[in-house]
C-alpha positions in Angstrom: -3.8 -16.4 -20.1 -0.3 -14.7 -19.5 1.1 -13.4 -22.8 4.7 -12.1 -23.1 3.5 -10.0 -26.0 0.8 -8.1 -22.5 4.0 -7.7 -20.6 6.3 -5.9 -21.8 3.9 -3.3 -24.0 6.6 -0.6 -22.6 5.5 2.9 -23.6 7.0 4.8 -20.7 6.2 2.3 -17.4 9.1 1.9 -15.3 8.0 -0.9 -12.8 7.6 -4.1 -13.3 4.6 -5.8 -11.3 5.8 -9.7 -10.7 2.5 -11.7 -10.3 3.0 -15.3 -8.4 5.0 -14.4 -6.2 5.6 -17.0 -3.4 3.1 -15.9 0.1 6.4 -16.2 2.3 8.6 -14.4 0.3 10.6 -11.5 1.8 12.0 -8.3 -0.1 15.4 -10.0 -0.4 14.4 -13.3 -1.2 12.8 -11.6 -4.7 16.1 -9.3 -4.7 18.1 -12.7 -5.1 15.8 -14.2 -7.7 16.3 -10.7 -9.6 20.2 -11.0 -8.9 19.9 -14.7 -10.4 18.7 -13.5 -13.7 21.5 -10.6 -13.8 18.7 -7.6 -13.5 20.3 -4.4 -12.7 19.5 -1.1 -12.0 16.9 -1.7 -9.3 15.8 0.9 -7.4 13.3 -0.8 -4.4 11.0 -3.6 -4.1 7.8 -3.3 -3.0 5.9 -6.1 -1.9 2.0 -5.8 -2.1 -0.4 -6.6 0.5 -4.2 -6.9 1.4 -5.7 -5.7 4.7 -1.9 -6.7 5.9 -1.7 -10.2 4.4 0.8 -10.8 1.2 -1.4 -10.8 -1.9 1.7 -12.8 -4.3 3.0 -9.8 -6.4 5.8 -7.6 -5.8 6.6 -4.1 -7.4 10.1 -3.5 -8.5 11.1 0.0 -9.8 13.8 1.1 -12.1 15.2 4.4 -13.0 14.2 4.0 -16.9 11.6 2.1 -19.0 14.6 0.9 -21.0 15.6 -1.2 -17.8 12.1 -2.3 -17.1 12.0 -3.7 -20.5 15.1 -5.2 -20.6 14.2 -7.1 -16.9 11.3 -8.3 -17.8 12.8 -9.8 -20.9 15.2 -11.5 -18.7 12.5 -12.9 -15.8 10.2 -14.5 -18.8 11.6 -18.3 -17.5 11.7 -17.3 -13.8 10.6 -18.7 -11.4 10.5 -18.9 -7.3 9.5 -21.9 -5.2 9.2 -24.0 -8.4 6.6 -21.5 -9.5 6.6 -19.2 -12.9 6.7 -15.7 -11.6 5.0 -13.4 -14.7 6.2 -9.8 -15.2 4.4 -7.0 -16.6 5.1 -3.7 -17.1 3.4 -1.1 -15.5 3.5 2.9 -14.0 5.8 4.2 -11.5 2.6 6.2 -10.4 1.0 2.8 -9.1 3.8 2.5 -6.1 2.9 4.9 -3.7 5.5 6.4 -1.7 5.2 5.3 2.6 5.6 8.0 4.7 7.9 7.8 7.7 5.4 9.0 10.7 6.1 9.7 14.3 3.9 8.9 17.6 2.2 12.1 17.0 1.6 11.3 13.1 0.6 7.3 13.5 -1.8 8.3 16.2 -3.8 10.6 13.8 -3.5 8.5 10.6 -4.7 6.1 13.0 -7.9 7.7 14.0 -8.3 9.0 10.3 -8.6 5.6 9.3 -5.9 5.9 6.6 -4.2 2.6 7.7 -5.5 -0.3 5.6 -3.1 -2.6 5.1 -3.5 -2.4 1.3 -1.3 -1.9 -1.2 2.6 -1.4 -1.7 4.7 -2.6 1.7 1.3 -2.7 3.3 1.4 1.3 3.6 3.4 1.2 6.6 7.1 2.0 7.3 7.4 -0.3 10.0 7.0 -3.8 8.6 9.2 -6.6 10.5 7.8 -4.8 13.8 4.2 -4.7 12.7 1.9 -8.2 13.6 -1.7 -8.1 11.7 -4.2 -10.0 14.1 -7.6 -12.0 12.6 -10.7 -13.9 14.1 -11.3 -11.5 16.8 -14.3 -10.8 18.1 -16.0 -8.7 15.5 -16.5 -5.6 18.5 -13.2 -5.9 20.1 -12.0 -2.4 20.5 -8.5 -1.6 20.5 -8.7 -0.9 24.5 -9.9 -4.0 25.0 -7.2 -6.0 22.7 -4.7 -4.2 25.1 -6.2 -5.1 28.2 -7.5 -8.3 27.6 -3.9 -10.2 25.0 -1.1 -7.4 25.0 -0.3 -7.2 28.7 3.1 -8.2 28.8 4.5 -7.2 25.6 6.8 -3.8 24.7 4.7 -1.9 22.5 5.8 0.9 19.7 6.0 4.2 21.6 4.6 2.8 25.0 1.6 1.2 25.9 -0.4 4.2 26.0 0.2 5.5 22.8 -3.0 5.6 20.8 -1.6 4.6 17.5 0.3 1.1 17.9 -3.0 -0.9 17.8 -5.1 0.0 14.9 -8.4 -1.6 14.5 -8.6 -2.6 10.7 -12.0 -1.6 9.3 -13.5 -4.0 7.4 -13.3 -3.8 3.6 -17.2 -3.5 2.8 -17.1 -6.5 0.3 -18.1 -8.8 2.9 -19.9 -9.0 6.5 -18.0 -10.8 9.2 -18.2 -11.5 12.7 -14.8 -10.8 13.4 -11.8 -8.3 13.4 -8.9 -7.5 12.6 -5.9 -5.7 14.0 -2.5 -4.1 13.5 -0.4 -4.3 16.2 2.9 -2.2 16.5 5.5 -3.5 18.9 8.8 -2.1 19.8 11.2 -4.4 18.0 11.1 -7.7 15.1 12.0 -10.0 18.2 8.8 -8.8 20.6 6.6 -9.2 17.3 7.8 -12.7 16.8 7.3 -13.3 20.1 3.7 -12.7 20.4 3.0 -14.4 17.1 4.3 -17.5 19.0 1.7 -16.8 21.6 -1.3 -15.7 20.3 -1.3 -17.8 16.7 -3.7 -20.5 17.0 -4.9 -20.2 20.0 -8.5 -19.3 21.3 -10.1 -16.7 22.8 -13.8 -16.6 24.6 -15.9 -14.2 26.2 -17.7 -15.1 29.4 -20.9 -17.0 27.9 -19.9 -16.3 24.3 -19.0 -18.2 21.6 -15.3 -19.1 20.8 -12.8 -17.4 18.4 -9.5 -18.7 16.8 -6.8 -15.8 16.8 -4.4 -15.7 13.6 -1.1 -14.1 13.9 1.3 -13.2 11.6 4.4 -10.8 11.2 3.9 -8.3 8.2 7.6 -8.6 6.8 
């Protein structure tokens, strides 16, 4: 059980990690909830992710424990979507920093496999742009995804640039039969725009069995 007494154990932690944090939420939406309840001194606001998906928490860095403490004092009764969000205090060493990577740089973090979707802002510097992909065939290759459902739309440095589709591997907790992907387009309205045309809808191989694509913008 949430304990105000586990939260703010201070020491020298300058992030607060806010647990319940509403799916849908953006960045600003949790800036405005912190604005609400007067807390200052912010320096960013990290959401966190799993394998591209929100996982409900958010990181939010200040410059001193002092203002940690005092801002998780201050969100004990807050809430967002009708829902208690829980503070606790924690290190500044737990938010990664993102780097900022070119075509040259995302195609070999690419094919070092670095991109997992995990963590702080997803790991990637390019969210709003970025559409995650799930319940494809579990051997669709990123040539293939190209060829076969991103004809037609304006990809991040070109279509053939080797790192704006990155094939998520999976995360070795459980088999599946399907894959994911991370698709980089060139702008937030071409992402939206093939969320509205490949979420929900099915794909089949000739003879094979039928899969239901998921599409979602990683904002």
């Amino acid at each position: 059980m949430y304990t105000a007494k586990f939260a703010w154990e201070s020491g020298s932690k300058t992030v607060l990690l806010l647990r319940n944090i509403p799916r849908t939420a953006l960045n600003s939406d949790i800036r405005r909830m912190l604005d609400r309840h007067e807390i200052e001194n912010v320096k960013a606001v990290h959401k966190t992710y799993v394998r591209f998906l929100p996982e409900g928490k958010a990181h939010v860095a200040f410059e001193t424990p002092e203002q940690a403490d005092m801002a998780a004092k201050r969100l004990r009764n807050a809430t967002m979507s009708g829902s208690p969000v829980q503070p606790m205090l924690t290190h500044v060493a737990d938010v990664p920093a993102t780097r900022s990577r070119g075509a040259k740089g995302r195609e070999e973090a690419a094919a070092r496999g670095c991109i997992t979707g995990t963590g702080p802002d997803a790991g990637v510097t390019d969210r709003g742009r970025g559409v995650v992909l799930w319940g494809l065939p579990g051997r669709m290759t990123v040539d293939e995804l190209k060829e076969l459902l991103l004809r037609g739309f304006s990809l991040m440095d070109g279509e053939a640039a080797k790192g704006n589709v990155v094939l998520i591997e999976p995360d070795g907790r459980t088999q599946s039969s399907t894959s994911r992907h991370y698709v980089r387009l060139d702008s937030i309205a071409e992402a939206h725009r093939l969320v509205r045309q490949l979420h929900m809808t099915d794909f089949k191989r000739r003879g094979g069995r039928t899969y239901r694509i998921h599409a979602r913008v990683v904002i």
